[in-house]
N, C-alpha and C positions, 0 to 999 in steps of 0.2 A: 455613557456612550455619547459619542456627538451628536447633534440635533441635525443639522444640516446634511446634506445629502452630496451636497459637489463632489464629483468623484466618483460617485456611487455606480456600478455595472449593475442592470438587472431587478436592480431593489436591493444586492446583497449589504451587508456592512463593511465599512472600509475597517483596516488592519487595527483601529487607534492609535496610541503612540506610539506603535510600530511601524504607520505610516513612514513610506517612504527607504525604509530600509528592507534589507533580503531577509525572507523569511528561514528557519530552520529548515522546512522542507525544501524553499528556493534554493538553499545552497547545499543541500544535499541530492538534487537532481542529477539525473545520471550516476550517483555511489551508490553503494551499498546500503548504509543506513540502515540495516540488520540482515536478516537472514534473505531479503529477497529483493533483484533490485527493482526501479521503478515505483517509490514512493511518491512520486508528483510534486507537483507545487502549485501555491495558491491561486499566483496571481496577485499584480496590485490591488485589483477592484475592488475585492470582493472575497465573498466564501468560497466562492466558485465560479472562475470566471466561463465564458462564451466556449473556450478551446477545447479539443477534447482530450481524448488520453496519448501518450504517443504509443507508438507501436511496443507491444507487449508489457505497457504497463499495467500496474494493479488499480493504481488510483489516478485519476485524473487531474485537473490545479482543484486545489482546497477540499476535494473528497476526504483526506487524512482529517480535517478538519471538522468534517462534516459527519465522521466515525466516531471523533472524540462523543460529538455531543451526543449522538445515539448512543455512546453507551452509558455515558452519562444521567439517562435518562432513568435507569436503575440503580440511581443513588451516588453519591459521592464517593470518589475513588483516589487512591494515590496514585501517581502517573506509572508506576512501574506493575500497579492492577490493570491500566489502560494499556499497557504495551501487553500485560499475559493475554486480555482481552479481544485484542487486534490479533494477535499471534493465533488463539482458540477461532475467529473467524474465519480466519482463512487457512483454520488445517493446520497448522504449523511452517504453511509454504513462505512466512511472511512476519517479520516481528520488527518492529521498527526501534530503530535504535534512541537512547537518551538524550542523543544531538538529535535526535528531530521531535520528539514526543516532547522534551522542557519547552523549545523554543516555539512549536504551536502551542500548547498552553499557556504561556505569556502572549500570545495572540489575541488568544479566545478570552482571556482576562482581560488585558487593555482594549479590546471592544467592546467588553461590557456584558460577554454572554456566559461566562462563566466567572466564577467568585471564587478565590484560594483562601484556606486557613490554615493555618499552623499545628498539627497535632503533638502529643504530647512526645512522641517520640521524637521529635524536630522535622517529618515528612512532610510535607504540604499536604493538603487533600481539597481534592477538587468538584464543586459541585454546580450544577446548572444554575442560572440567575432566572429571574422570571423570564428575561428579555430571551434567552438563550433556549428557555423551553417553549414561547410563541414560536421563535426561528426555523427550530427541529422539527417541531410539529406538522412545518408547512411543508416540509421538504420530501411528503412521502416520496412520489415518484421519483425523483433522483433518488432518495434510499433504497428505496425497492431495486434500481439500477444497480448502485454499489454491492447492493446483496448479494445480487445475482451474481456479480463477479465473483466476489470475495468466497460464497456459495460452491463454484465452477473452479475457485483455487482451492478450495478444501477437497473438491473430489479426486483434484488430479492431483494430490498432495499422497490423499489415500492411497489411491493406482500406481501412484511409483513406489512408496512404500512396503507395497503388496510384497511379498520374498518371491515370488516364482516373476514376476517385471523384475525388481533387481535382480535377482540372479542371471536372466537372461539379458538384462540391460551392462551388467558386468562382466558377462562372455562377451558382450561385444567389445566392450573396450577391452580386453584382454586379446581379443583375436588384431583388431587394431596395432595395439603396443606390441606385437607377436610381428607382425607383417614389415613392423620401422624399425624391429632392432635391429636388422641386422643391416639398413639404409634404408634411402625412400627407393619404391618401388618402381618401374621402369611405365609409365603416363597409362600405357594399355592395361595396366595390373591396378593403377590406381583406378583408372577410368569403370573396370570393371566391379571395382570395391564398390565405388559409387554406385553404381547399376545395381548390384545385390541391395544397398542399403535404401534404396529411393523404391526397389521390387517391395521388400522389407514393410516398407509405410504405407506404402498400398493396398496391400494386403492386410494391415491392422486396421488401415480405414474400414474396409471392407468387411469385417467381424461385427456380425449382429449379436 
């Protein structure tokens, strides 16, 4: 890793020889990137820069990063272990794709926090360096953050899951597609759909 600091946000470590270009996560902000969108990005600075998450994101700039090495902290993995991994966190609400999981791991490598090896069946596998487990270590409080998220995506992963929510989550859309097929409806019929569906949310709030 490099000695020097110039550049550095925070303390974090700069990209290494990724310095300077888009990262996997950077160029998959705003897509999909797997099952769920809002994978974040890094950031030039750093692991994680100053900014926080945009609205109804999962991860913030460099959290994706900041997930590898937590799990990594249970041993060395293949990256497509680290995507089941990410996926198992957060419920299933959320599985990040290969275009973003390679391209952070060549990150995390040319900074010097993680180390690849060649296994026999030609996968790489991917394990913490020393550098990369001081890093992780310091990071509880922002982990314990992302926990919580990723924690509060598994539960509402669960809750839509449930068969008695979809089923009544799929009458609505059926009552919906039911009301358009035969055109749109005349502004006071729409207006009043809305009215039921916002009564609707209310009332779920309100369920102790």
């Amino acid at each position: 890793m490099r000695k020097d600091h110039e550049g550095h946000h925070h303390g974090r470590p700069e990209g290494g020889r990724h310095e300077g270009r888009r990262s996997g996560e950077e160029r998959h902000e705003g897509r999909e990137g797997g099952r769920h969108k809002g994978e974040g990005h890094p950031g030039k600075g750093g692991m994680r820069s100053g900014h926080g998450r945009g609205r109804g994101r999962l991860f913030g700039h460099g959290d994706l990063r900041l997930v590898v090495l937590h799990l990594l902290q249970n041993g060395p993995q293949h990256g497509y272990e680290l995507i089941k991994g990410i996926e198992a966190l957060a419920g299933g609400d959320y599985s990040p794709s290969s275009g973003v999981i390679y391209p952070t791991l060549a990150q995390l490598e040319g900074s010097g926090m993680i180390t690849a090896s060649d296994a026999e069946n030609g996968r790489r596998r991917y394990a913490l360096s020393e550098e990369g487990q001081t890093f992780i270590a310091a990071q509880g409080e922002v982990m314990d953050e992302i926990m919580d998220r990723l924690a509060q995506a598994s539960r509402i992963a669960k809750a839509r899951n449930n068969p008695h929510v979809e089923r009544a989550m799929n009458n609505l859309k059926m009552a919906l597609q039911l009301r358009f097929r035969d055109g749109e409806p005349a502004e006071e019929i729409l207006q009043a759909m809305a009215e039921a569906i916002d009564k609707a949310a209310l009332e779920i709030g309100r369920i102790k």
